[in-house]
N, C-alpha and C positions, 0 to 999 in steps of 0.2 A: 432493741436494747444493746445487742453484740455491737453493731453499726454504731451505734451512737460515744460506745466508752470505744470503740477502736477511733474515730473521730477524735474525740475530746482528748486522746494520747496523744494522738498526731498533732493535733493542738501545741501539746503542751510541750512539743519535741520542736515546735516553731513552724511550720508543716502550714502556710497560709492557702493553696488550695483547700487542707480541708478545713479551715477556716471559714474560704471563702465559701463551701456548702454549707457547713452551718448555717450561715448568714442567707445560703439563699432557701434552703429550706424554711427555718424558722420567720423571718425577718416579717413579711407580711400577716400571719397567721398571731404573731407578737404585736403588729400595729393596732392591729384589729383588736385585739385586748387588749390593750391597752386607752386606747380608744373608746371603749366601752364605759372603761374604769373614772377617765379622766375629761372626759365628755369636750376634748378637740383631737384635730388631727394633729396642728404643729406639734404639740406637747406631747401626745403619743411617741411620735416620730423622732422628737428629742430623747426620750428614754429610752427608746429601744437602741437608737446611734450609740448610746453612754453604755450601754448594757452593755453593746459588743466591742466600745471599744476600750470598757473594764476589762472584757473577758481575754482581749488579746493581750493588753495592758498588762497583764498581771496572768499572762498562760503558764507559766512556769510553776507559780503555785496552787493553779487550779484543780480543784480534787476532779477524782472521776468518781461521779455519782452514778446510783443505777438509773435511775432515769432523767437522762438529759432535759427531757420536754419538762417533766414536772420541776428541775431546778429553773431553766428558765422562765416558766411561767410565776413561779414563786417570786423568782426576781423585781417579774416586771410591777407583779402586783405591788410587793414594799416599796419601789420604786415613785409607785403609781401615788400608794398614799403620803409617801414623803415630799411626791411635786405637790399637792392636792396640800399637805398643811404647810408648804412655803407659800404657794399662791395666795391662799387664805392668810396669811400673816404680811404678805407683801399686802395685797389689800384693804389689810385692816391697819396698820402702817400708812399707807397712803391716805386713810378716810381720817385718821388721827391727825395727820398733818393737814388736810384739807378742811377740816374743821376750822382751823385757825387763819385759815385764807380769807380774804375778802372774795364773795363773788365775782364781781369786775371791782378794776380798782378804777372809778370814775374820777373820784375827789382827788385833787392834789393829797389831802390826810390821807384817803385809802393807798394812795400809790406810795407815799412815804414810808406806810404800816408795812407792805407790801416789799417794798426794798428794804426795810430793815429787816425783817423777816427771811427773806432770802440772803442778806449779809450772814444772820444769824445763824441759819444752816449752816453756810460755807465756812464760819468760823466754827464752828462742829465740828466738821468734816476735818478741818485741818488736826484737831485735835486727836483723831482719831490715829493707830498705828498706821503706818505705811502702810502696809497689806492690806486691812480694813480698807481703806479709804481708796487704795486703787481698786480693789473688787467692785468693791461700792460703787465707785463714777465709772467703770468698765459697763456696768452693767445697766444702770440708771442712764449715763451722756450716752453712750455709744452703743449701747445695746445689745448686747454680749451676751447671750446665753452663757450659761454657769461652766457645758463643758468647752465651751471655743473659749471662757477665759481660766479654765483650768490649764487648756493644751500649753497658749500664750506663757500663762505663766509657771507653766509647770507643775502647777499643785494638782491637787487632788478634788475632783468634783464636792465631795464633801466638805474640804476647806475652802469652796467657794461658798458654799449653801452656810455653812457656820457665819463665816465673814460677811456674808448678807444680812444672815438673821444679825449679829449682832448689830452690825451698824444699823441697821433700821429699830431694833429696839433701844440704844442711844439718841439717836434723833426723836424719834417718840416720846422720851422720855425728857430732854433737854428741851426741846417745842413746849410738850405741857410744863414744864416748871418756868420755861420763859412766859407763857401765856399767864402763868398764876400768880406769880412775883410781879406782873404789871399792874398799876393803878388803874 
C-alpha cells in the first residue's frame, strides 16, 4: 500500500518511470479482467490503453487513494460496462438501419431504393455539427477507435462515445421516420 501511494505521487510529480511500473505491474493482470468482463481481447486491451493513458493524462489531478489495485480495478470494471452499453447500442443502431436495407439489391428498383437510402444517410450526416459528423465518419469510414480519435482530435474519450451515441441515435431515428413517411 506505502509502495503504491509513493508511486502514484511520483505519478503525479510527472515521474514516467514510475508510470512506467504501474503500467508494468498492473497492465496484464487488468487485461485479463477485463477480458473476463467484456468477453474479447481487442476491447479489453482498448480499455485498459485509455485507462492509462487517462491516468497519465490527467496525473496532476489524480488523488492518492489507499488502494491503487482496488481504484483500478474499479475503473476498469465501469469502463468495461460502458464499452459493453456502446457496443450494445452500436449494434442495435446498426440492426435498425439494416432492417431497412434490402437484402441484395438485385432489381434495378432494389438498387435505386438502395442509393436513395444511402444518399439519405449522407444528407444526415451533413446535417449533423462538425464534430458529430467527423467522430462519426472517423469511426464508421476509417475506423478509429474512440481513443485514437480522441488523441487526433484532441477531445476527450467521453466526447468521442457522447458524439457516437448521438449521431447514431439521429440516424436511427431520421432512417425510421424516412421509412414511415414513405408510400
Amino acid at each position: 500500500m506505502l509502495k503504491d501511494l509513493f508511486i502514484i505521487s511520483q505519478i503525479k510529480k510527472g515521474d514516467i518511470k514510475a508510470f512506467e511500473q504501474l503500467f508494468r505491474q498492473y497492465y496484464s493482470p487488468l487485461c485479463l479482467y477485463a477480458m473476463s468482463i467484456v468477453g474479447e481481447r481487442e476491447g479489453a486491451e482498448e480499455i485498459i490503453e485509455e485507462l492509462f493513458y487517462t491516468i497519465w493524462r490527467d496525473r496532476k489531478k489524480l488523488g492518492l487513494f489507499l488502494s491503487t489495485q482496488g481504484y483500478l480495478y474499479t475503473s476498469v470494471c465501469n469502463r468495461c460496462m460502458m464499452y459493453i452499453r456502446h457496443r450494445k447500442m452500436d449494434s442495435e443502431a446498426r440492426k435498425a438501419m439494416l432492417q431497412f436495407m434490402p437484402e441484395h439489391a438485385g432489381s434495378p428498383e432494389e438498387e435505386m431504393e438502395c442509393k436513395e437510402l444511402q444518399a439519405f444517410v449522407e444528407a444526415c450526416l451533413q446535417k449533423m455539427p462538425e464534430r458529430s459528423r467527423q467522430v462519426f465518419q472517423m469511426h464508421r469510414n476509417e475506423g478509429l477507435k474512440y481513443a485514437e480519435i480522441a488523441r487526433v482530435l484532441g477531445i476527450s474519450v467521453k466526447m468521442v462515445e457522447a458524439a457516437i451515441t448521438k449521431a447514431l441515435n439521429v440516424l436511427r431515428k431520421e432512417i425510421e421516420s424516412y421509412y414511415n413517411e414513405r408510400p
